[in-house]
KELUMPA-523968 format. One record per residue (C-alpha): residue number from 1; residue in one letter; z, y, x. Coordinates in nm, 3 decimals. Layout:
// KELUMPA-523968
{NUM, A, {Z, Y, X}}
...
// end
This chain:
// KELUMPA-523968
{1, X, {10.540, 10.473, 8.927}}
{2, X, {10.351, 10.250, 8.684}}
{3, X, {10.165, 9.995, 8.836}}
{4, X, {9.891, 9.802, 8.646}}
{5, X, {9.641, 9.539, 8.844}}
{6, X, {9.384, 9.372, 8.727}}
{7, X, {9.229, 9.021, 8.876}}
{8, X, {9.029, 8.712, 8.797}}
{9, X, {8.714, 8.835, 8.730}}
{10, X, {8.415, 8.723, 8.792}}
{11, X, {8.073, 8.538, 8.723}}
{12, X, {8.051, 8.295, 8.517}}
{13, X, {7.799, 8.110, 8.302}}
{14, X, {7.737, 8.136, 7.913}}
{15, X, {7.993, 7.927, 7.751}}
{16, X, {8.243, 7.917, 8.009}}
{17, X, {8.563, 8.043, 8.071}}
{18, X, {8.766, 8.291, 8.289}}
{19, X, {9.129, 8.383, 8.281}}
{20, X, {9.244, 8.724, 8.350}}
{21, X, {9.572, 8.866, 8.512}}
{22, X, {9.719, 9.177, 8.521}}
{23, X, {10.005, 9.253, 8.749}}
{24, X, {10.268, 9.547, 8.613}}
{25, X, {10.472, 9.725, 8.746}}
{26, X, {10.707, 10.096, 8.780}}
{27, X, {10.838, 10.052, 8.381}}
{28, X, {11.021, 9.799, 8.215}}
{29, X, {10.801, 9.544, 8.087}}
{30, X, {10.935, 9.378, 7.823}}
{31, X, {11.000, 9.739, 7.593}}
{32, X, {10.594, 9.784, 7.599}}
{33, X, {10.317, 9.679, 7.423}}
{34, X, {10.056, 9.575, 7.640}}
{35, X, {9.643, 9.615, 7.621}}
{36, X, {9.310, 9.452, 7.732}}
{37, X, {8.993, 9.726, 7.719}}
{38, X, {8.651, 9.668, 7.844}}
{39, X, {8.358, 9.882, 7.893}}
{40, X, {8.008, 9.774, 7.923}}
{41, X, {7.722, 10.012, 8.119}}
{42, X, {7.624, 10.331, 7.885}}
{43, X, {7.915, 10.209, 7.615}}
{44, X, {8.252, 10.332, 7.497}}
{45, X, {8.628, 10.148, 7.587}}
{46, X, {8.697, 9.967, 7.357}}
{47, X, {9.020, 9.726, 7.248}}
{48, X, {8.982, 9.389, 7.325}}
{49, X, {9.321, 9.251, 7.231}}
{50, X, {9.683, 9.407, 7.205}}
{51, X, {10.034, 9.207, 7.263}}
{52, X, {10.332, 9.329, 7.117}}
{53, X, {10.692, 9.321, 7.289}}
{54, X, {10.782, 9.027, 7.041}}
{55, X, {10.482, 8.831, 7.149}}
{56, X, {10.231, 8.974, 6.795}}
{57, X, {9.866, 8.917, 6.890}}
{58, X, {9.561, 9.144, 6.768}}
{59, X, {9.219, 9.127, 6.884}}
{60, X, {8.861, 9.260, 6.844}}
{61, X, {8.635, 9.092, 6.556}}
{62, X, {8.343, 8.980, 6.858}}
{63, X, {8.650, 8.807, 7.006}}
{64, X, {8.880, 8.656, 6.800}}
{65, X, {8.892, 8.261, 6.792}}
{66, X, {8.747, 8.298, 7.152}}
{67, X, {8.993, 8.546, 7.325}}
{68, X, {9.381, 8.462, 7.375}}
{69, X, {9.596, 8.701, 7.501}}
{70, X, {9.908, 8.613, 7.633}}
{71, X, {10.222, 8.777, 7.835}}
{72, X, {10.492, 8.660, 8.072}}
{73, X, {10.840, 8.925, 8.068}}
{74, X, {10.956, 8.770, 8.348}}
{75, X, {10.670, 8.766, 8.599}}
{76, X, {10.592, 9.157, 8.402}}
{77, X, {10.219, 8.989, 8.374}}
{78, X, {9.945, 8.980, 8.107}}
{79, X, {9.659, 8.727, 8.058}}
{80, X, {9.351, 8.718, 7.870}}
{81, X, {9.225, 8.400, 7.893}}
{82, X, {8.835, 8.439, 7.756}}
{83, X, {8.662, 8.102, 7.616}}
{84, X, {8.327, 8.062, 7.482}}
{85, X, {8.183, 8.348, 7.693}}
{86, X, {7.899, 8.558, 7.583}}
{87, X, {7.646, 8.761, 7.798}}
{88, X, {7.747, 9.056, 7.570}}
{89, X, {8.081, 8.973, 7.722}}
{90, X, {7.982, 9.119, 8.016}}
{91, X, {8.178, 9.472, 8.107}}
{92, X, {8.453, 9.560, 8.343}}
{93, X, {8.802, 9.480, 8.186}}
{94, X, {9.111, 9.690, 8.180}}
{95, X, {9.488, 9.620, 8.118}}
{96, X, {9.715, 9.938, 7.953}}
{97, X, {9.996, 10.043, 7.866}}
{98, X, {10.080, 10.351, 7.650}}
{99, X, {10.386, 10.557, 7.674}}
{100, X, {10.530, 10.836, 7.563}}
{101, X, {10.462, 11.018, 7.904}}
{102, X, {10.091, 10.910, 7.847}}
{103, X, {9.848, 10.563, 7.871}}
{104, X, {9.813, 10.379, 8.223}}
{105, X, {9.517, 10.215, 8.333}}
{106, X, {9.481, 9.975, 8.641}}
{107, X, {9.124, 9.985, 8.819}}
{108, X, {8.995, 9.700, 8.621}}
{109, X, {8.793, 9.327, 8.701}}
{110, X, {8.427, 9.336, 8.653}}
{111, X, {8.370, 8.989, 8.412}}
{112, X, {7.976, 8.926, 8.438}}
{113, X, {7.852, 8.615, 8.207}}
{114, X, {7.535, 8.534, 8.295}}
{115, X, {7.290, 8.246, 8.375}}
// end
């Protein structure tokens, strides 16, 4: 069964840095697209940054030039590594992956940036 885990979250300070991992598993990798979500409290999911299987990059406006997201096909992981970090920043972070059976979701990383 698919398999998605989140880690490296964390607190951290304005302007610092954290690096996010996502462990997959149950699918083959290297035919999907992969995702980074986050919600803050009281607000909607939203897209944080999408990898394609050839390696294209997309991201959110708030994040782009500060966000890098990044993917290994052998290791079947995905990074966001997250510079520059904002209290609005702040949200628990999801990796997904969307099939044609339906979207997977692992349990997420709660990212806090605050001083």
């Amino acid at each position: 069964q698919v398999q998605l885990v989140e880690s490296g979250g964390g607190l951290v300070q304005p302007g610092g840095s954290l690096r996010l991992f996502c462990a997959a598993s149950g699918f083959t990798f290297s035919d999907y697209a992969m995702n980074w979500y986050r919600q803050a409290p009281g607000k909607e999911r939203e897209l944080v940054a999408i990898i394609s299987t050839g390696g294209s990059t997309d991201y959110a406006s708030s994040v782009k030039g500060r966000f890098t997201i990044s993917r290994d096909n052998v290791k079947n992981m995905v990074y966001l590594q997250m510079n520059s970090l904002k209290p609005e920043d702040t949200a628990m972070y999801y990796c997904a992956v969307f099939q044609v059976r339906g979207g997977f979701w692992g349990q997420g990383t709660q990212v806090t940036v605050s001083s």
